[in-house]
Every structure is written in C-alpha cells, then in structure tokens.
C-alpha positions as CSV (number, residue, x, y, z in Angstrom):
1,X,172.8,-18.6,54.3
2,X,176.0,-20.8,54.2
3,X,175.7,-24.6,55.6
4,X,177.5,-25.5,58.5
5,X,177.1,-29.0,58.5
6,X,176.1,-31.3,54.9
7,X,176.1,-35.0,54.9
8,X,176.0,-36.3,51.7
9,X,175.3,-40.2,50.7
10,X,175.9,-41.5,54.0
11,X,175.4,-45.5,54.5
12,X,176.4,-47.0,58.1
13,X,176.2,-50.8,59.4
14,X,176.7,-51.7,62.8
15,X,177.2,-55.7,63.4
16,X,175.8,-56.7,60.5
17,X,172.7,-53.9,60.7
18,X,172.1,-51.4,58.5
19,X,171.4,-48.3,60.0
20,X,171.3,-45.5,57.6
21,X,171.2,-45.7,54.2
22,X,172.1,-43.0,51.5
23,X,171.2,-40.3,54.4
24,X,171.5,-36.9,53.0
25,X,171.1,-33.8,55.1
26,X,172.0,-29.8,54.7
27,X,171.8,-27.8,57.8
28,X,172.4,-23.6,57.7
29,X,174.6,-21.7,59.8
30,X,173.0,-20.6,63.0
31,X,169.9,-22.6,63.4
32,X,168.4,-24.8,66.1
33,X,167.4,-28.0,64.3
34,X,165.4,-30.9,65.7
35,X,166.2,-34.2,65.1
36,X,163.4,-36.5,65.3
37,X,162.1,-39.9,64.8
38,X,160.9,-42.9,66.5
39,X,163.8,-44.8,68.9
40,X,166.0,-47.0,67.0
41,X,165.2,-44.8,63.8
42,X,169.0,-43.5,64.1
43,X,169.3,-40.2,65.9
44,X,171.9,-40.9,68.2
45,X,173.9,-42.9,65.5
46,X,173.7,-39.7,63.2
47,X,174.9,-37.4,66.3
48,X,177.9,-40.0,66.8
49,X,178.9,-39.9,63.7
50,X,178.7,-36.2,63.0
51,X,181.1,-36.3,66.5
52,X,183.6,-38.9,65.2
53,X,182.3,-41.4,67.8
54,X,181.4,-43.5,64.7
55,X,183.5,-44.0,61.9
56,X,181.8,-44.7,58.4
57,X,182.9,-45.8,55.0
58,X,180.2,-44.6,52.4
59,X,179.3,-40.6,52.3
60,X,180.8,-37.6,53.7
61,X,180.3,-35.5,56.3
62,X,181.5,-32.1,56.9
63,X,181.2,-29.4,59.6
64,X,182.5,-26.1,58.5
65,X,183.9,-27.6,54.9
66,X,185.9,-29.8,57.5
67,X,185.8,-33.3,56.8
68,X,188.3,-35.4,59.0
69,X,187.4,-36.8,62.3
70,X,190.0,-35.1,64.2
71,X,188.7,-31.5,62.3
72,X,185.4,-31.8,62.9
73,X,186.1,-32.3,66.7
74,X,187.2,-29.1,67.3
75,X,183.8,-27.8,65.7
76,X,181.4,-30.0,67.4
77,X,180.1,-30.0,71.2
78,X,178.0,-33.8,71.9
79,X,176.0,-33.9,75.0
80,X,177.5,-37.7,74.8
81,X,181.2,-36.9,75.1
82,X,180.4,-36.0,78.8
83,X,180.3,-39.5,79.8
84,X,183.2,-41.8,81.2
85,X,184.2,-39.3,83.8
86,X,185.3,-39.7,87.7
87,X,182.1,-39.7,89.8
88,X,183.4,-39.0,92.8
89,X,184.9,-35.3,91.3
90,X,183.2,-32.3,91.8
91,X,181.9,-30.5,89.4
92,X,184.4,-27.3,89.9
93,X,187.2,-30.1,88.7
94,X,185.2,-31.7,85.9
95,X,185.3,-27.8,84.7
96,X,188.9,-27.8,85.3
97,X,189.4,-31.0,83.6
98,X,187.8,-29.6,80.3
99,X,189.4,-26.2,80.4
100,X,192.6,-27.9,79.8
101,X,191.8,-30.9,77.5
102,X,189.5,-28.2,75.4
103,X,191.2,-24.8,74.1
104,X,187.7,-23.6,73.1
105,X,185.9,-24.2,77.0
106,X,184.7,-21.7,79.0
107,X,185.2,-21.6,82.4
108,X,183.8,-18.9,83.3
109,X,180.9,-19.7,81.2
110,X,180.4,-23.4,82.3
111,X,180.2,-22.0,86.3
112,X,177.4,-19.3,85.4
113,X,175.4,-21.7,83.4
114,X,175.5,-24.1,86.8
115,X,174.4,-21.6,88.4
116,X,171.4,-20.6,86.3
117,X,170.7,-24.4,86.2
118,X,170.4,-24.3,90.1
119,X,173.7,-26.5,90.7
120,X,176.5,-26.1,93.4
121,X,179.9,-25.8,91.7
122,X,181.3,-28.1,94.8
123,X,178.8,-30.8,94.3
124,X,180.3,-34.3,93.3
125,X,178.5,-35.6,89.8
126,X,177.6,-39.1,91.9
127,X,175.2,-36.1,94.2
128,X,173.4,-35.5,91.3
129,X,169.9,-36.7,90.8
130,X,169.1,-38.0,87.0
131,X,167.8,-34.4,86.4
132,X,170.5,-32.7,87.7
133,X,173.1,-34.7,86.1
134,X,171.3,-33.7,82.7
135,X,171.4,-30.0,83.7
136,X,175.3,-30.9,84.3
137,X,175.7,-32.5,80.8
138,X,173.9,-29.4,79.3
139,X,176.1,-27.1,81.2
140,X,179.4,-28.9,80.1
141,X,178.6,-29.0,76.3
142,X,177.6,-25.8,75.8
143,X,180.6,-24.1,77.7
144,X,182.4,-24.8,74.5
145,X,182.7,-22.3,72.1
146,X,182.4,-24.0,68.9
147,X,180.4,-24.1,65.8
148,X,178.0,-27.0,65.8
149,X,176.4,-28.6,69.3
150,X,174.7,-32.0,69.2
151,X,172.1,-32.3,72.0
152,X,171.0,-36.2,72.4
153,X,167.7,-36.3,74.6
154,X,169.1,-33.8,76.9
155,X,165.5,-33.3,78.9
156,X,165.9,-36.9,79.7
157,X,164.9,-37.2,83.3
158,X,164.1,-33.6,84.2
159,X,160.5,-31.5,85.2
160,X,158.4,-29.3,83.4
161,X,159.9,-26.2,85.0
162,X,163.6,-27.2,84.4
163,X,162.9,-28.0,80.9
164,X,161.5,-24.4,80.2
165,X,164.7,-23.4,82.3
166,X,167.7,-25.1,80.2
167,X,165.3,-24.0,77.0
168,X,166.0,-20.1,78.0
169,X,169.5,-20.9,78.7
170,X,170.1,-22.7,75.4
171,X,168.4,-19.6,73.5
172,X,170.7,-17.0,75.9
173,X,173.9,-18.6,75.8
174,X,173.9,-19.5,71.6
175,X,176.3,-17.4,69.8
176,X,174.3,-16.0,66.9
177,X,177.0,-18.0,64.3
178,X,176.1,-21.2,66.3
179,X,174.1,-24.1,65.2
180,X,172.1,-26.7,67.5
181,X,170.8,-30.2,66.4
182,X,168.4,-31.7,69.1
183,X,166.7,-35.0,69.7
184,X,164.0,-35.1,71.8
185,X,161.5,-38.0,72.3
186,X,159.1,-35.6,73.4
187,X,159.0,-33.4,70.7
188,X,156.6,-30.6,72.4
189,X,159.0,-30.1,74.5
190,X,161.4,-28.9,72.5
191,X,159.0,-27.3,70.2
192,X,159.2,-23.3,71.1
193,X,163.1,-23.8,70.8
194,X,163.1,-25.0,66.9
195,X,164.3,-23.0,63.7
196,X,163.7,-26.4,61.5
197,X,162.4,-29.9,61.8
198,X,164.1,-32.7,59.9
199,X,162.2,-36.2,60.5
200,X,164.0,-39.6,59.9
201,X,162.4,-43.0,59.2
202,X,163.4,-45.8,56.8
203,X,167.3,-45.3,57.5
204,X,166.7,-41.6,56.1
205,X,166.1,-38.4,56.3
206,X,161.8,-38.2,54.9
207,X,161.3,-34.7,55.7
208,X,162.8,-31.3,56.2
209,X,161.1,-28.1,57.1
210,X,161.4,-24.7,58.9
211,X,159.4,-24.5,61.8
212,X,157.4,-21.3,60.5
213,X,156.9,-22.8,57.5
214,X,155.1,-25.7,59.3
215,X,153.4,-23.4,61.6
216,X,151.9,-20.8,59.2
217,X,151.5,-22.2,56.1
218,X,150.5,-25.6,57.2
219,X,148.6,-24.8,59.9
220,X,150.1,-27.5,62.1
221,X,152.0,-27.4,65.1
222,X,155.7,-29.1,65.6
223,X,154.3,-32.5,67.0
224,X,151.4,-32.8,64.5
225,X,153.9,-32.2,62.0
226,X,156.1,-35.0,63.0
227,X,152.9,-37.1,63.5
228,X,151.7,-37.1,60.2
229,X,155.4,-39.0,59.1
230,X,154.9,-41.3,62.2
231,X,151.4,-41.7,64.3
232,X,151.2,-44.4,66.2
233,X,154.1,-46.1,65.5
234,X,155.9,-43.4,68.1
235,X,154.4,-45.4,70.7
236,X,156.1,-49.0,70.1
C-alpha cells in the first residue's frame, strides 16, 4: 500500500517556541488515522501545516508526491479552513460559496450530509448551537472530494448520540481511496472509527500502530494504548 501523505525531518518554531522537532510520519492510502497526544503536544500545528496554514523551513511534506503549498491544497480538506465565514449566511449559501471557490465540492453531497446530521439547509450558522455548528464544519469538509481530510477535534461540543451519528457518516461518505487524520481529546470516542494510532509527545511522533495490531496482539484497547505513552499527564 502506497503513502498518501510522508513527512519527513520536519522542525517548526513559532515565536521563539519549538514545536516539533525532526517529526517523521508515513501515512497509507485509504486509512483513518488518529492523531493523538496531550494539548499543546502539537496536533493542530501538524494538521496546519499539512494544510499550508503553516509554513515551515526544515523537512518536507507531501500529499500525493505533491509538495508545494498551493499543491497540497487541492488534496487536503481541514475541518479548520471552515472558519472566517459570514455568520449571518445560511448554510444553503455557505454551500454555494464553496461550490464555486472549490472545483472538487459537492453540493449535492454537502446538502445530504446536513441532512443526515439533523441540520436545516436554510438555517443561518450564528442559529447553530456549538454542536451543531460542529456537525456544520464536518458537513462542509467532507463534501470535498479529495484525497486527504484533516479532522481537528471535530466532536468538540457535541452528545453521545451525535458523535456515534457523524462516526457512521464519516465511515459512509469516505471514498475507499481516501485518507482521514483525526484528533480527538477523547480518544474513546473516536476509537471504533480508527485504522491506526500514531501518538506524539516530545515534539515527535513516539509511536505508530494499526489499530488491530493494538487490539489483538496486544490485548489493549485504543485508549489504554495511548495511555501507556501518556497516563496522567493527559489530565494537566
């Protein structure tokens, strides 16, 4: 199985603050991959700069053996890049807004998967509660057909019985050739939905491994997994 997305030596500094250092990461074609690691350990800043949100000067990153910023926008969907928009719009124009900034959104797509999220095409995106406006953001990012999506803590704010929800819709609506990387801070939530597990701590990646692999041969479930890298310090 090919690799859709490598990042290879990867250092990144923001004011002054190192962030990642020498990050290294090799993700195949088609998986679901969670991202995880306690806050401030760099999960967002690694989705950013996969997007081109960040810019970085040591390493490379490539999505598709694509390797420029404006390339590897066209191949990558961030839960992130639904922010800045008019509040008072509904969200049938939000979905008219992207089908003609985006050649690769689905309109068509992005009204069903409001619907099977339980929003109203004509609500307005101030309407929406926190939950709702996370359904919204889920909606938006995956109506794009392209190759990599980056999900940043899209549960954020929203029930038990929604989060089981957007997890079917996820599994339903990813093409086959697709690849997901997640973060979630609750990592059984997201648990059921994972090919992999890759865990980061100390400005790196620490640990990589398929989520059978951690289920049947080490006889430990997702968050015990992730536990046994972390423990207690999750809680700080």
């Amino acid at each position: 199985m090919s690799n859709l997305l490598e990042i290879k030596n990867l250092s990144y500094s923001r004011n002054l603050h190192s962030i990642l250092e020498n990050f290294n990461l090799e993700i195949p074609q088609g998986q679901i991959v969670g991202l995880l690691g306690a806050n401030g350990a760099g999960k967002t800043t690694v989705m950013r700069l996969i997007a081109g949100s960040f810019l970085y000067r040591r390493g490379t990153i490539s999505v598709q053996n694509s390797q420029t910023v404006a390339e590897r926008k066209s191949k990558v969907s961030f839960t992130e890049q639904a922010s800045h928009l008019e509040m008072n719009a509904p969200l049938s124009k939000i979905g008219d807004f992207y089908n003609e900034i985006y050649e690769d959104f689905n309109l068509t797509n992005f009204k069903q998967l409001l619907a099977e999220l339980g929003l109203k095409i004509d609500q307005k995106l101030n309407q929406l509660s926190k939950g709702n406006y996370r359904k919204f953001v889920i909606a938006v990012t995956l109506a794009r057909n392209v190759d990599l999506y980056l999900l940043d803590e899209p549960f954020d704010g929203i029930d038990s019985m929604s989060r089981k929800k957007i997890i079917a819709s996820i599994i339903s609506w990813k093409p086959d050739s697709a690849t997901i990387l997640v973060s979630d801070h609750h990592v059984a939530d997201i648990a059921n939905l994972l090919d992999s597990v890759v865990v980061i701590k100390n400005k790196k990646v620490i640990a990589k491994e398929a989520a059978n692999t951690i289920r049947e041969e080490l006889g430990q479930d997702i968050e015990t997994y992730y536990e046994s890298y972390y423990g207690e310090e999750n809680d700080d």
